[in-house]
C-alpha positions, 0 to 999 in steps of 0.5 A: 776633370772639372767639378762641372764635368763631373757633378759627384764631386759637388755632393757632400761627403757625408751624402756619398758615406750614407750613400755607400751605406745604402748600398751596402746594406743592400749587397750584403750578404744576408739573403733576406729582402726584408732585412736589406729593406730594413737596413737601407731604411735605417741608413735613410732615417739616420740621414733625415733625423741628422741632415733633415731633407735636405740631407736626404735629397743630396743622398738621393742625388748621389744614389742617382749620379752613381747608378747612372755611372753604372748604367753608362758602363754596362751599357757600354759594355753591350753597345747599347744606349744608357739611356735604353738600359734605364728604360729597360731597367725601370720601365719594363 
């Protein structure tokens, strides 16, 4: 697959690793919103204090092309759009 045909291999490693650690802190397993919201947060302010915004845009980029990859998937595994999953999702 070519860089145009799949737009995550242009982003910066370091976005997808803080990325990664977004996530993470989120599906940890520590049951406490406050804490995941904490965590997420921190990894945020690392990545502005370090790559400034326009480190954070390309973390933000790299959250978006990963939750889209999910979305597709799981869309297609109930015959529904992905773009109808989002609205669903975000939305409603």
């Amino acid at each position: 697959m070519s860089e145009a045909a799949d737009p995550s291999r242009s982003i910066d490693l370091a976005a997808r690793l803080r990325s990664y650690e977004s996530v993470r802190a989120v599906l940890s397993n520590d049951r406490s919103r406050e804490r995941h919201i904490a965590a997420t947060r921190n990894v945020i302010a690392v990545v502005l204090a370090q790559s400034g915004v326009d480190g954070l845009a390309e973390v933000a980029v790299e959250l978006s092309l990963k939750l889209a990859a999910a979305l597709e998937r799981i869309a297609g595994n109930q015959g529904i759009a992905a773009v109808d999953l989002a609205e669903i999702w975000f939305v409603d």
